[in-house]
Each structure stands twice: as C-alpha cells, then as structure tokens.
C-alpha positions in Angstrom: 0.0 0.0 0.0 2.1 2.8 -1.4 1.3 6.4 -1.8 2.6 8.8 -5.0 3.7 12.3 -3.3 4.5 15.4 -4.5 8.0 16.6 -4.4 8.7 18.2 -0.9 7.4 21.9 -1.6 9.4 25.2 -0.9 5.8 27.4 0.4 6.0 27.3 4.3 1.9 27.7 4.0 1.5 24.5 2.5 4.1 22.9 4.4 5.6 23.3 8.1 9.0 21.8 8.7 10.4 22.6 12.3 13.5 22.0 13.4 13.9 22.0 17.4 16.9 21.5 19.6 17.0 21.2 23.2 18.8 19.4 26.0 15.3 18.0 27.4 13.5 14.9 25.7 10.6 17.6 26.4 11.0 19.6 23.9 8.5 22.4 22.7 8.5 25.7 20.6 7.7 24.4 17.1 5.1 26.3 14.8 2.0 25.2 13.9 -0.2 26.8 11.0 -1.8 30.0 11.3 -5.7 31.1 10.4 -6.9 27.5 10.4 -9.8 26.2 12.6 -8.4 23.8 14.9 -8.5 19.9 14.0 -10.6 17.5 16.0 -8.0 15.3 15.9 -4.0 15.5 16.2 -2.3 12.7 15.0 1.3 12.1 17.1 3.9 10.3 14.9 7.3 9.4 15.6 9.9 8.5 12.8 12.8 6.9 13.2 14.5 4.5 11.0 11.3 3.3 9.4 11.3 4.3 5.9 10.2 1.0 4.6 7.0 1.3 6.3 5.9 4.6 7.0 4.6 5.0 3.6 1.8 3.1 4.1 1.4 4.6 7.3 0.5 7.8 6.0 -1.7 6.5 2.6 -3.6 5.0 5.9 -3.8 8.3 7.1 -4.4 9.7 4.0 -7.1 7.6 3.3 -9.0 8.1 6.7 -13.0 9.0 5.9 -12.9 12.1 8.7 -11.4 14.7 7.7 -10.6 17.0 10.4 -7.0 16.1 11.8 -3.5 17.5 11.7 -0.5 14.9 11.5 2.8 15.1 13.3 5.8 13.2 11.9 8.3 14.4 14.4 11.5 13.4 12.9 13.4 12.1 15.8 17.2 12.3 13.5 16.1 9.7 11.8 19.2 8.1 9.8 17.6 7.3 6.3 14.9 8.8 4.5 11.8 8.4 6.8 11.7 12.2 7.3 12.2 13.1 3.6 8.8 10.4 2.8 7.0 12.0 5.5 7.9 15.5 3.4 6.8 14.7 0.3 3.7 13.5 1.8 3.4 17.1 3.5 3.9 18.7 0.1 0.8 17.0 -0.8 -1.7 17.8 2.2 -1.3 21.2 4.4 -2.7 18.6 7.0 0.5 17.1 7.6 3.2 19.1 9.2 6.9 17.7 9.5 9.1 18.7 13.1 12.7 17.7 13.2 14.7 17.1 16.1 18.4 17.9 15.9 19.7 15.3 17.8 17.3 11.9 18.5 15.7 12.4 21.7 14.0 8.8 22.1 10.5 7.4 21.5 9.4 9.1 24.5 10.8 12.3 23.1 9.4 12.4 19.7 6.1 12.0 21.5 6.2 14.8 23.7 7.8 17.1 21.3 4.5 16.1 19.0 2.0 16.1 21.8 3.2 19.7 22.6 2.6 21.2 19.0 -1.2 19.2 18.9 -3.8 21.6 18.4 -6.5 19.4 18.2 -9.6 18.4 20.8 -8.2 15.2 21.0 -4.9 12.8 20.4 -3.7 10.2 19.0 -0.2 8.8 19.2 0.4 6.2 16.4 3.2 3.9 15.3 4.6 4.8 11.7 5.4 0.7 11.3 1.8 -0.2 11.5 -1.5 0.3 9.4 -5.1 1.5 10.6 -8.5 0.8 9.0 -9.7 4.0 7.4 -13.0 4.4 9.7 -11.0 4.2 12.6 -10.8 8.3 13.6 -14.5 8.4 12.7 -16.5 5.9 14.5 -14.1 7.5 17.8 -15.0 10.8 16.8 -18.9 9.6 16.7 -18.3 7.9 20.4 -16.2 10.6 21.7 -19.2 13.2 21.1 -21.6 11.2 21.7 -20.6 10.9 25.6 -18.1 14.0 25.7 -15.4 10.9 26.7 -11.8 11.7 27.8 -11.1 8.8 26.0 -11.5 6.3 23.3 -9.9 3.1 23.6 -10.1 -0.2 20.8 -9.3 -3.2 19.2 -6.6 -4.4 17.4 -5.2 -7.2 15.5 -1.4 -8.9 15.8 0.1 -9.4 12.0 3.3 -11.3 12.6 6.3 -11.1 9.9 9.3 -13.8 10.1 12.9 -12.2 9.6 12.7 -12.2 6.0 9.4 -10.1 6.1 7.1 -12.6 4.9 3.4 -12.6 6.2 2.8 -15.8 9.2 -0.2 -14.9 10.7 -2.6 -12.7 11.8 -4.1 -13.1 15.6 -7.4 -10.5 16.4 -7.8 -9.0 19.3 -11.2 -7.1 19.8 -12.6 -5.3 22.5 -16.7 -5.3 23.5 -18.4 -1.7 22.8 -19.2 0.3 25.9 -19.8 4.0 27.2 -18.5 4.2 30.8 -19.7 7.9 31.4 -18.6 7.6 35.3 -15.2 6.4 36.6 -17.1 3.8 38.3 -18.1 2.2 35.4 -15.0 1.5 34.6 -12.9 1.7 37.2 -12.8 -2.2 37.6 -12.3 -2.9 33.7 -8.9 -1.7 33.4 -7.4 -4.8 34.8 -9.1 -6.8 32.1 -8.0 -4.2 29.6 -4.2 -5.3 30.8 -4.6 -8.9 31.2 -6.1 -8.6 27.2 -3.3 -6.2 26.0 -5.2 -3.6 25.1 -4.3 -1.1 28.1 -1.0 -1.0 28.1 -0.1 0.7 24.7 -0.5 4.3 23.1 -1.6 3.5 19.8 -5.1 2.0 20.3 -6.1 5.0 22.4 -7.3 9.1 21.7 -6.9 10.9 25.0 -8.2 14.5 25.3 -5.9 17.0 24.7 -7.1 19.1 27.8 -6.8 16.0 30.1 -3.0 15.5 29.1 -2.6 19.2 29.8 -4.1 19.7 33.0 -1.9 16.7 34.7 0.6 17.3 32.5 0.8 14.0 31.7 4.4 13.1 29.8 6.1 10.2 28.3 9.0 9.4 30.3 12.2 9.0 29.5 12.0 5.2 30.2 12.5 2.1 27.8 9.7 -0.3 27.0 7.4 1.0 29.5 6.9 4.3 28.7 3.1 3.9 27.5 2.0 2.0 30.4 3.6 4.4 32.7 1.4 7.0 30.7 -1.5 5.5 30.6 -1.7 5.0 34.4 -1.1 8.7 35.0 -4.2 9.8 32.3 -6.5 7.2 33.1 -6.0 8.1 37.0 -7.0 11.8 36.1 -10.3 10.3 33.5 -13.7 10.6 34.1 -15.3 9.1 30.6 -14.3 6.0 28.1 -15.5 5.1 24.9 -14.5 1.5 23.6 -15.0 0.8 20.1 -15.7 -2.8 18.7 -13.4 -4.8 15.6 -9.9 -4.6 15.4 -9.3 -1.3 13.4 -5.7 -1.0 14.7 -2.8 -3.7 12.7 0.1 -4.1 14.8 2.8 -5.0 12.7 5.2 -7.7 14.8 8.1 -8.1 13.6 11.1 -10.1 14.6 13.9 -7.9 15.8 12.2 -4.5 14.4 10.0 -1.9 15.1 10.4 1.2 17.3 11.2 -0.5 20.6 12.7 -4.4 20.5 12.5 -6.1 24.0 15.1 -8.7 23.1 17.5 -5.4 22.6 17.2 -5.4 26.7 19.5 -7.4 29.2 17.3 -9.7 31.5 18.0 -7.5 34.7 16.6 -4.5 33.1 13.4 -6.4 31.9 12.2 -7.5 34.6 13.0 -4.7 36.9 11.5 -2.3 34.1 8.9 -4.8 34.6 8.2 -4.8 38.6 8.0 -1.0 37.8 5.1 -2.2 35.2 3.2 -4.1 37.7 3.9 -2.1 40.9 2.5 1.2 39.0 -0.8 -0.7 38.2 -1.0 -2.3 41.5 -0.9 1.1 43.4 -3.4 2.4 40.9 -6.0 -0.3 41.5 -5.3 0.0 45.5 -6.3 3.8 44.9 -9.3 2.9 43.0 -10.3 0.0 45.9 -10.9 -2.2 43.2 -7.9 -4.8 44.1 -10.0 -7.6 45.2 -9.0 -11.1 44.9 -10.1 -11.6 41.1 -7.7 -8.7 40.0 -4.8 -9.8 42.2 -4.9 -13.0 40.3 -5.1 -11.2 37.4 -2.0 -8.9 38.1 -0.1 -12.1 39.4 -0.6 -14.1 36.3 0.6 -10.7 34.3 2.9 -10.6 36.9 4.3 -14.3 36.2 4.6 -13.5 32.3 7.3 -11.4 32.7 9.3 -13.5 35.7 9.3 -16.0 33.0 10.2 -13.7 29.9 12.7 -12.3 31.9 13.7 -15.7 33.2 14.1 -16.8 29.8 16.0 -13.8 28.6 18.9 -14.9 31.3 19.0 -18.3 29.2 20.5 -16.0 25.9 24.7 -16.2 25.3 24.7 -12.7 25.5 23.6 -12.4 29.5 27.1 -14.1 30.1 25.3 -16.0 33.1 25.8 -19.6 34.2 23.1 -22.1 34.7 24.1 -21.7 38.8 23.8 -18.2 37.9 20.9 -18.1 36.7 19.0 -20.1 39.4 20.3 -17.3 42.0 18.9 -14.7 40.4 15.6 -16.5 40.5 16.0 -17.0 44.2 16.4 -13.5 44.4 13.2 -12.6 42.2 10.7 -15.0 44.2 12.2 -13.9 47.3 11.2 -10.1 46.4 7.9 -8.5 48.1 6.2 -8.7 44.7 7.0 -12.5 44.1 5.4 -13.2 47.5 2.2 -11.4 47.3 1.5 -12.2 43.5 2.6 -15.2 42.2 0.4 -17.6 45.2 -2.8 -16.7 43.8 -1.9 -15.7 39.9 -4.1 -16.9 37.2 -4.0 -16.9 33.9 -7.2 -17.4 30.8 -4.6 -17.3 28.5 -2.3 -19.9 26.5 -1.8 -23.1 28.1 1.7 -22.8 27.8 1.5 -19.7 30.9 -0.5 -21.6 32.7 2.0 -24.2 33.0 4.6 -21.5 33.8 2.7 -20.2 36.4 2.1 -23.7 37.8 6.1 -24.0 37.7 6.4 -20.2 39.4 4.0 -21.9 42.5 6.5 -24.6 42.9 8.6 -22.2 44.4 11.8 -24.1 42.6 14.2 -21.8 41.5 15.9 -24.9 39.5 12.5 -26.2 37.6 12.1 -22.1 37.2 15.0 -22.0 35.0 14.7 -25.6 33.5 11.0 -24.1 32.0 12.6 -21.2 31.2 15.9 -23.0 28.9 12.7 -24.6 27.6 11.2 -21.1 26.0 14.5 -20.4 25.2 15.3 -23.6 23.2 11.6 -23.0 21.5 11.8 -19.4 20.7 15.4 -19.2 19.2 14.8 -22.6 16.9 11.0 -22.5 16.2 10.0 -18.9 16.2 6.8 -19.4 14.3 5.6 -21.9 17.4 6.8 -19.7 19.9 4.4 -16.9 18.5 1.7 -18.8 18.3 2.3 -20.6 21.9 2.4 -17.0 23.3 -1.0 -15.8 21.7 -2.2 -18.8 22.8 -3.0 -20.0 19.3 
C-alpha cells in the first residue's frame, strides 16, 4: 500500500518543517499553521528508522473518511529517508506538518515534542510501522461526542512477519463496545483491559488533549514501559471512556524490528522495568479499591509473564550468566515482596503454555524455574513461528 507524493514543496503555507533543539527529551517551541480552525483530531507520529514502512502509514492516514485532523511526523534524527517520505507527503496535504529534532531524543521524546505542537480536541499517538483501518478516527469521533469521553480506547489485530518479512499470521484482538460515562463504570475494567493487552499501549487509544494538559501528563524518558507508565497517570486523572468494537488497529510484529525491540534489553533490566510495570498498576488499582481477589490474580498471572520472559531472557549467550547463575537470580526474584504477594494466587485465561509457567512459578523451585525457562528459550530461538503462536495462545 504505497502512496505517490509530491516533491517536498518550498511554500511554508503549505508545508511546516520545524526543526527544534534542546537538551530535554521535552521539547517544545515548534510552529504550527496560522488562520486555520483547529482539528478534531492531532495525530502524534514518531519516525525513526522506518522508511520502509511509513509510507503506508501515511496512505492510511491519508485515506481516513474524517477529515478533520492535523499529522505530526516528528522526525526524531532519523538516519535514512523516513523524514524526507513524510515531506513529500506534506507537500501534498497542508494537514501534515513535518518537526525535526536535531539530535534523536528517544521514542518518549518524539512523543512529547508532537503532543506539545497538537492543536486538536483530542490525540492520537500512532506507530509509523503499522497500518489503521480507514473508519477508525470516525467511528471514535462519533463515540467521543456522543458521551463528551476523555477517552477512546479499541481493538486491534497482531500481524506477525518472520525475519525475511514474509506474512505468518494474523491473531485478532477485539474489544466489546461500551460507554463508561462515570469512573465507576470503569474503574474495575482496566485490569481486564491489561490482562487482554489492550491497556498497556499508546496506539489503540485518543486521550483528550485538555486531560493531558491539566496533569501534565508526559512520556517518560523510560524504555519499553513508557506507555504504560502514561496511561496509568491519564486514566487516574479520567472521568469518561468510549471503547469501540473490531480490530481497526494492525500491529505490525516483527522479529527484531520496530520502534522499541524487548530482546535489545538485558534480562535484569526487563524484569526490573517490569516490577516498575506491575507495581505502577497495583498502586493504581489500591487507589481505585478495586484490588480484590479476582484482580490480584489477574496482576499475578501478568505478573508471572514477565518472571518468565525475563527468566528466559537470562537463558541467551549474551547475558554471560551460568546455569548456577541463573537459578540465584531466580532466588532472588521469588524472594522479592512482589513474588510473595503475587505469584500464590496468579491466574491466567490465557495460553496453556502460561498456565504451566505459572504452575512451575507456585512450585517455588528456583531450578525447575530456570529448567522451564531454557525450555522457551530452546523454542523461541529454533522455532519462532511456534513460539508466536504458543504465546498468543494459538
């Protein structure tokens, strides 16, 4: 799905190319367009290193059926010609405005630097390596009037790539419609929301620009958890949420790309990333006093995923640990205040394959730990395609 665009233009009305410097990943102070009504919708997206996608990320853009939306491509210094595509594509549409950073300030970065030029009711942060169905910013827009919502959360759907590029599967994850006009409505949902996926990330929500504002709510400077982290700070601060059936969102999985990799991190940092992950949504449900015993078990079995993953990640070459090194360091993670109150009473409706993990995490054995854990290992670096589908529980 590719787009012919006009060469980049030389009229600053037609198109607005910033470039910003600044010592702070938060970086503001880049024009937007004069004597226009202000957008419904501001679209957030990073580029970096993705010019054989982002293309078809803006066509789906392009193509949306609601019209009223501004685009971002903030140009984190990308190295090839991801900027220069988004360009041409600004020459074409005075929607689409171009903001280069001098020096590449991170994922979390590039967000805030867009979020801080958006001029539009509402936001939406999107990935330039995936593709959207072209209804998608008009059925929210419908919801989000509709109920006056902060937010607008939906489905999406998995498409997994093997290293040469080639299609595997596709794996769809939907979400039931509702409008939760009170934050009791929905206050005990979001734990659901997490142990489906569908909480966590940026990309399959629009927040309201004012709600971001008033907190101010930021990306921070964090790897790999940087939307969850976000998304706990806006959705303590929300009143009203929209969810929107299908999967209009494709989430483009492939192996050893996209804008964050979590095999690029070291085991230690995973899972303590991690324990950040979980303790952040544990104190949020606590605040909420909806952490009854269904959504402990919940959190535990989320909880459990990434002892494993991380458990697993201590198995690779590169973590330079031995196998009696390996089973201390699980000592040390069950022993850990988290471990204790968690893992006893985590549950998982997922794959079979986590609930066995879990089962093994209960047994308290810090050598059949790692023994399960060599066994992901062994599956996921000779039989990738299974290992997917194990972990989707296909």
């Amino acid at each position: 799905m590719t787009r012919d665009v006009a060469p980049f233009a030389s009229h600053t009305d037609t198109v607005c190319a910033t470039r910003v410097s600044s010592g702070d990943e938060r970086v503001a102070g880049a024009c937007a367009p004069v004597g226009e009504d202000a957008p419904f919708f501001s679209i957030v997206m990073p580029c970096y290193g993705v010019e054989a996608y982002i293309g078809q990320a803006l066509e789906c853009i392009l193509k949306q059926t609601e019209r009223s939306w501004e685009l971002i491509v903030v140009d984190d210094a990308t190295p090839d010609a991801s900027a220069s595509i988004a360009e041409r594509a600004a020459a074409g549409d005075a929607r689409i405005r171009v903001v280069h950073h001098e020096r590449n300030l991170g994922l979390s970065g590039a967000r805030n630097t867009g979020i801080s030029q958006a001029r539009g009711e509402y936001v939406w942060i999107c990935d330039p390596d995936d593709t959207y169905e072209p209804d998608v910013l008009s059925r929210a827009r419908g919801a989000l009037e509709r109920n006056h919502a902060d937010v607008c959360l939906f489905g999406y759907c998995e498409e997994y790539y093997d290293e040469a590029g080639a299609f595997m599967y596709r794996n769809d994850l939907p979400l039931e419609t509702g409008e939760y006009l009170s934050p009791q409505d929905w206050h005990g949902l979001v734990i659901a929301w997490e142990s489906s996926t569908h909480f966590g990330y940026a990309w399959n929500k629009i927040y309201r620009r004012a709600r971001i504002e008033e907190g101010p709510c930021a990306y921070e400077n964090v790897r790999l958890i940087e939307d969850v982290l976000f998304n706990v700070d806006f959705f303590a601060r929300a009143c009203s949420v929209v969810v929107l059936d299908g999967t209009p969102y494709h989430y483009a999985k492939r192996k050893g790309s996209g804008l964050t990799n979590a095999n690029a991190y070291g085991a230690r940092e995973y899972f303590d990333l991690h324990v950040r992950r979980v303790s952040a949504l544990r104190d949020l449900l606590r605040s909420w006093d909806v952490l009854d015993g269904h959504a402990a078990g919940i959190l535990g079995g989320l909880y459990g995923r990434y002892v494993l993953s991380a458990l697993e990640r201590a198995c690779y070459p590169r973590e330079g640990l031995s196998h009696g090194q390996r089973i201390a360091w699980c000592r040390e993670i069950l022993d850990i205040e988290l471990s204790r109150a968690l893992l006893p009473q985590a549950c998982d409706q997922g794959s079979r394959a986590l609930r066995v993990g879990l089962s093994v995490l209960k047994t308290s054995s810090p050598r059949l730990c790692v023994a399960f854990a060599r066994t992901i290992y062994l599956v996921h670096t000779k039989a990738y395609g299974v290992f997917t589908r194990l972990r989707s529980g296909r």
